[in-house]
C-alpha positions as CSV (number, residue, x, y, z in Angstrom):
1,X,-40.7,-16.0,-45.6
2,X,-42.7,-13.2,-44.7
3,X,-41.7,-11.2,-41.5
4,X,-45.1,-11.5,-40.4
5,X,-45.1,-15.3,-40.1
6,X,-41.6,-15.5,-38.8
7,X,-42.7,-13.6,-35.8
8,X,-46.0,-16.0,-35.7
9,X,-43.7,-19.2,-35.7
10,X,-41.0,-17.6,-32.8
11,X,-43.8,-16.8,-30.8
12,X,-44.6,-20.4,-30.8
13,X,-41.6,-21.9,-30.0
14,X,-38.9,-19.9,-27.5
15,X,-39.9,-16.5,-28.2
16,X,-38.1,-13.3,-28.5
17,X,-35.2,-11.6,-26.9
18,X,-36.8,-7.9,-25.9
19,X,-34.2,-5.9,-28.2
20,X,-35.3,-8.4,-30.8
21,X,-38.4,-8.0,-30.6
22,X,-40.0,-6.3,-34.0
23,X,-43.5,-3.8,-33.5
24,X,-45.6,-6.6,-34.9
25,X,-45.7,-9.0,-31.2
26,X,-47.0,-5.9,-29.3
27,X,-49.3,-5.9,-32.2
28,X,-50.2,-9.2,-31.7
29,X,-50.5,-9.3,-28.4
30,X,-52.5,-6.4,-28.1
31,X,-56.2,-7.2,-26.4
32,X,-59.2,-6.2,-27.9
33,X,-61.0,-2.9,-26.7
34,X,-64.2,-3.2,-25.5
35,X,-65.3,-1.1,-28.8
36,X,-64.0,-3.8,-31.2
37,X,-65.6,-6.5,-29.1
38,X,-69.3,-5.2,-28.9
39,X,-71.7,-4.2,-31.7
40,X,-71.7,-0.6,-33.2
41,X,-75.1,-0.3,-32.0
42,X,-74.2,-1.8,-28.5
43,X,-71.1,0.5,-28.6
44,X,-73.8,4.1,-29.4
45,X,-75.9,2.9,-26.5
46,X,-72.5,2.7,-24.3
47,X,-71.7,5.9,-25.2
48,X,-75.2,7.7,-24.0
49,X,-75.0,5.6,-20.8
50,X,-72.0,7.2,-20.0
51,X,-73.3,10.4,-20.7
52,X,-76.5,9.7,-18.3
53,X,-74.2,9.3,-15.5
54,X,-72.5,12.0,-16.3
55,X,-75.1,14.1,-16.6
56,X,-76.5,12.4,-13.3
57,X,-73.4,13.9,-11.1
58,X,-73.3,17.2,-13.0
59,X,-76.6,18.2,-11.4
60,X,-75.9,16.7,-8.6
61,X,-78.4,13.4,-8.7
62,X,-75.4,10.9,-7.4
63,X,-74.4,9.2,-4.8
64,X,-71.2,8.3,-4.8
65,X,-70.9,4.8,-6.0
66,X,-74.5,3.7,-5.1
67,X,-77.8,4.2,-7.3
68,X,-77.6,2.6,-10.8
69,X,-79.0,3.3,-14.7
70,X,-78.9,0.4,-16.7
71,X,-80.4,0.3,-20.4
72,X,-81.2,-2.7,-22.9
73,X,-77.9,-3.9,-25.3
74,X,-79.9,-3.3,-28.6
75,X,-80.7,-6.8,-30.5
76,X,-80.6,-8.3,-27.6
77,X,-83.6,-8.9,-25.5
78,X,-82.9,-10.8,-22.4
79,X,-80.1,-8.3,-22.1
80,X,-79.0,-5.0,-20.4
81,X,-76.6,-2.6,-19.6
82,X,-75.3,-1.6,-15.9
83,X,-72.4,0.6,-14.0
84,X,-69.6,-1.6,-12.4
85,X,-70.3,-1.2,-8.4
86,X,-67.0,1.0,-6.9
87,X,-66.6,3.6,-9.8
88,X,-68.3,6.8,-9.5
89,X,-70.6,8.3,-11.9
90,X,-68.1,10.6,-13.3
91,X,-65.7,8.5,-13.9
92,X,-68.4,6.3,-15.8
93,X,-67.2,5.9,-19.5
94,X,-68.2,3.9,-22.6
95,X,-66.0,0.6,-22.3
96,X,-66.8,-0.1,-18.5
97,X,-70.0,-1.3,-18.3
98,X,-70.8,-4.7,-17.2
99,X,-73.8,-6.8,-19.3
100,X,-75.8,-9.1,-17.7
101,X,-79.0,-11.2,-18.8
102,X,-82.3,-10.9,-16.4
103,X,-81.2,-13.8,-14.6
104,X,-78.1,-12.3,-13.2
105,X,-75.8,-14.5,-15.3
106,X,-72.9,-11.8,-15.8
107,X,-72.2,-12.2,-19.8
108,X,-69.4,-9.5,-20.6
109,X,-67.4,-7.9,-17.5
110,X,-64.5,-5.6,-19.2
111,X,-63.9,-4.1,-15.6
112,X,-62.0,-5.7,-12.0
113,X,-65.5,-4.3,-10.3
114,X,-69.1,-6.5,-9.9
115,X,-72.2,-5.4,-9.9
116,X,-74.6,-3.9,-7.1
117,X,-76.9,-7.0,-6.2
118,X,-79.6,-3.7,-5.2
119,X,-79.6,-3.1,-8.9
120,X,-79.8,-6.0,-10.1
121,X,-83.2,-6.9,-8.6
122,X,-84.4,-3.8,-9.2
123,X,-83.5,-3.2,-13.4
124,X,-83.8,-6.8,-14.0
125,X,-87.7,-6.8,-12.4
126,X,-88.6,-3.5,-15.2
127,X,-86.5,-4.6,-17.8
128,X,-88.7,-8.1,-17.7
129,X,-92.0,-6.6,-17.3
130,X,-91.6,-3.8,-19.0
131,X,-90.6,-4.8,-23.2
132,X,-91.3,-1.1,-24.3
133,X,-88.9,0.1,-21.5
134,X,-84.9,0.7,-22.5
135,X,-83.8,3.1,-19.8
136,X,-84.0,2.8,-15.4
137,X,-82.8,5.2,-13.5
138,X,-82.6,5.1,-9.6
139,X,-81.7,7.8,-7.3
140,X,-81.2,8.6,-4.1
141,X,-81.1,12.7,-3.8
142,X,-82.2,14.7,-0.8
143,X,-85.0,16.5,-2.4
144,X,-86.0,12.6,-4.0
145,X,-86.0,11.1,-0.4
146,X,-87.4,13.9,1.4
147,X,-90.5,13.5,-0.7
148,X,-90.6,9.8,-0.2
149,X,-90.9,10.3,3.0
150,X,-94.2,13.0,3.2
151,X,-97.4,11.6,3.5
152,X,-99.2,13.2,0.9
153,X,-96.1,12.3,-1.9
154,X,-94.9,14.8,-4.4
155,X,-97.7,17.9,-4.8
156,X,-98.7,19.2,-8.2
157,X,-97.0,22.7,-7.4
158,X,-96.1,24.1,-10.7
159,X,-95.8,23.0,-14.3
160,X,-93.0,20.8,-13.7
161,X,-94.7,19.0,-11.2
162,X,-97.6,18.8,-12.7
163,X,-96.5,16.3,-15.2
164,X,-96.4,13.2,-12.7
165,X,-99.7,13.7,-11.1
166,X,-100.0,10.1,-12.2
167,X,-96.7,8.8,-10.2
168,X,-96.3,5.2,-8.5
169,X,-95.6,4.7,-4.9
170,X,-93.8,1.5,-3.5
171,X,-93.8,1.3,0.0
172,X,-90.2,0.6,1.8
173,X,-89.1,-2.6,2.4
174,X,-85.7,-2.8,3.6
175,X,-82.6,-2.2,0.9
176,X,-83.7,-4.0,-2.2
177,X,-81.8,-7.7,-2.3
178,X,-85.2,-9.9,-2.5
179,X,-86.3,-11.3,-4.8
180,X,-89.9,-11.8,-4.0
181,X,-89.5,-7.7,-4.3
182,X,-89.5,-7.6,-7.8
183,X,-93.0,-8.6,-8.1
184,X,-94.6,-5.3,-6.1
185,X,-92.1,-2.8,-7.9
186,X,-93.4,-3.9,-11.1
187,X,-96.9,-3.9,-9.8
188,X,-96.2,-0.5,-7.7
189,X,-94.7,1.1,-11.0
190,X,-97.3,-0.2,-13.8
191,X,-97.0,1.7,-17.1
192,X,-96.0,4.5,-15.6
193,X,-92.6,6.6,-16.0
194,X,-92.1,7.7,-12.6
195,X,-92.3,6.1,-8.9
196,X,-91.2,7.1,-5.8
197,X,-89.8,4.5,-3.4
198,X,-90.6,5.5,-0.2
199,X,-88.5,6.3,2.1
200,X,-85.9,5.4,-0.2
201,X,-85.5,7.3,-3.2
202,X,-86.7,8.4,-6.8
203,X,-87.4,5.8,-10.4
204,X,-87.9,6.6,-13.5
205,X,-88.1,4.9,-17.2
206,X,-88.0,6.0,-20.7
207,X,-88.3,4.4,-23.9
208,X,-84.6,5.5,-24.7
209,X,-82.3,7.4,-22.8
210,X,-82.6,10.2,-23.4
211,X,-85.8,10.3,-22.3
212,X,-85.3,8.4,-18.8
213,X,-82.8,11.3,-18.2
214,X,-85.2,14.1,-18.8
215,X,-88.0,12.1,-16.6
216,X,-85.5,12.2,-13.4
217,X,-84.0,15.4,-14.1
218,X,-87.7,17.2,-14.1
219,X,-89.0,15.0,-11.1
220,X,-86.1,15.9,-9.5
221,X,-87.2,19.6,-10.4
222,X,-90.4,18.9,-8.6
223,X,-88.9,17.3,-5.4
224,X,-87.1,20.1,-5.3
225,X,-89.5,22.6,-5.7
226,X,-91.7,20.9,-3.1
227,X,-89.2,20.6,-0.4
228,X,-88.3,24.6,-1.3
229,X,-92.2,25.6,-1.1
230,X,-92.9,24.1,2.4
231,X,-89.7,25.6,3.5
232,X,-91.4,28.6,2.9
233,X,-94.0,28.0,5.4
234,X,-96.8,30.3,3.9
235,X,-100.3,29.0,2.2
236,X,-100.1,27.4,-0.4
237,X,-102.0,28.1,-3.7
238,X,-103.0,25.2,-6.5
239,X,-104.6,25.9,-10.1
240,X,-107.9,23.8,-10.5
241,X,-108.2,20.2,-10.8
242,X,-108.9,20.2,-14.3
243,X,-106.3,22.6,-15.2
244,X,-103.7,20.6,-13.3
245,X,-104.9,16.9,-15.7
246,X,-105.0,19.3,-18.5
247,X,-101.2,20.7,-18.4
248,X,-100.3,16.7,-16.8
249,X,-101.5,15.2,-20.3
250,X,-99.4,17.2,-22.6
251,X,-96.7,15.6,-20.8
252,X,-97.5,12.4,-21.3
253,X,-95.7,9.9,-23.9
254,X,-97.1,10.4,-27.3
255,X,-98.9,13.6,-26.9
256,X,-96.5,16.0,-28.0
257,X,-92.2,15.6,-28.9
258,X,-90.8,12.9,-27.2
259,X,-89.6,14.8,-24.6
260,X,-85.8,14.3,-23.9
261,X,-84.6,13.8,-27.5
262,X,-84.3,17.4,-28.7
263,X,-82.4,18.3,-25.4
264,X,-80.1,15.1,-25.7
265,X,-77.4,17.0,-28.4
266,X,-77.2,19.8,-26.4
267,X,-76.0,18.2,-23.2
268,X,-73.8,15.7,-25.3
269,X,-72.2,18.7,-26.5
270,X,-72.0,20.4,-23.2
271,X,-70.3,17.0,-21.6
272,X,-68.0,17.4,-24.6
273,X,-66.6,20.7,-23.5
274,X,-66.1,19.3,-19.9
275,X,-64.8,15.8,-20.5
276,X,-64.9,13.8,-23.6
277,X,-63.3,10.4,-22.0
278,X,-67.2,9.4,-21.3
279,X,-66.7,8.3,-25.3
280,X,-64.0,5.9,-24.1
């Protein structure tokens, strides 16, 4: 008999001594990673998750454990991808992520952790509304909330800026764990890419993600250029209307490159020279 299938028949009846035991049980035994257990697709769009939130804490957009980016499992519709709530985002990697259907019903959980009910309410409300959206992102930076909380939101002060002159505004309703909530973010967002939550924070979406990452990573530019500027305490000076819609539209989706995609290598490369394990 084959040593294979002797092992298979001992391990079904009293088992093996441990000096007996030949390299084939642990073999056996072994559990599946989450990489063989998930599609290759599913697996690629794991890996750039990771690399959001990696990217999110390398320039300095997290929050310890709190704040979430959660992106569609490919092939699967009523389906998406979110960070386990008690890691933080740098120690975010490829096989840790929990899926979950719009519903809440948690449908794959490799990880000891849950998820944040916050995020839930908030990703599951876009993800449902939103068919041509795959990436959220939610922040809570001090430039980001700092701007929520001005009267006259985020000012069209330079280029950067410039390019959310069309930006959504959702007032503040206490920390987001209603349900009822879901209906005025959606409504407060509309097809836009960017929203600021007042009094709470920064949103963006993008059809992948790359391009979610480049929408917070500029608007986080433009927070922070705003909160710099009135620091300054000195007159301000503003282009023309027109000028200001014009440089806004060559921003806009489908006008030029999709804007995130060319820059998405480069900072895959440069997370590779600090820490690979996001890949894991």
């Amino acid at each position: 008999m084959p040593r294979e299938r002797v092992v298979g028949v001992k391990l079904c009846g009293i088992g093996l001594a441990h000096e007996e035991r030949p390299m084939s049980v642990t073999r056996i035994r072994k559990q599946k990673s989450v990489k063989e257990q998930v599609s290759p697709t599913e697996w690629a769009k794991r890996v750039d998750l990771a690399a959001a939130y990696r990217l999110v804490h390398l320039y300095g957009m997290d929050e310890m454990i709190a704040n979430h980016i959660s992106t569609r499992v490919p092939g699967e519709d009523n389906a998406f991808l979110i960070n386990p709530y008690g890691m933080l985002y740098e120690q975010m990697h490829a096989s840790c992520f929990i899926k979950l259907d719009l519903d809440g019903k948690i449908l794959f959980n490799p990880t000891e952790y849950d998820i944040n009910k916050a995020g839930f309410i908030i990703h599951s409300a876009i993800h449902r509304a939103r068919h041509e959206v795959d990436c959220v992102i939610h922040t809570h930076t001090i430039a980001g909330m700092a701007v929520s909380a001005m009267k006259a939101g985020l000012m069209p002060l330079a280029q950067t800026a410039m390019r959310f002159i069309d930006i959504g505004y959702h007032d503040y309703e206490g920390v987001a764990i209603e349900m009822d909530e879901q209906e005025r973010l959606v409504r407060d967002l509309g097809n836009r890419e960017a929203m600021i939550l007042r009094n709470h924070g920064l949103l963006v979406v993008g059809a992948s993600i790359p391009q979610a990452f480049d929408n917070i990573f500029r608007l986080e530019r433009a927070c922070q250029l705003q909160v710099t500027t009135l620091a300054c305490n000195t007159d301000i000076s503003l282009p023309p209307r027109k000028i200001i819609e014009d440089a806004s539209h060559l921003y806009q989706p489908g006008v030029r490159r999709k804007l995130g995609l060319l820059e998405w290598p480069a900072l895959i490369r440069k997370l590779d020279s600090i820490d690979p394990s996001f890949r894991e």
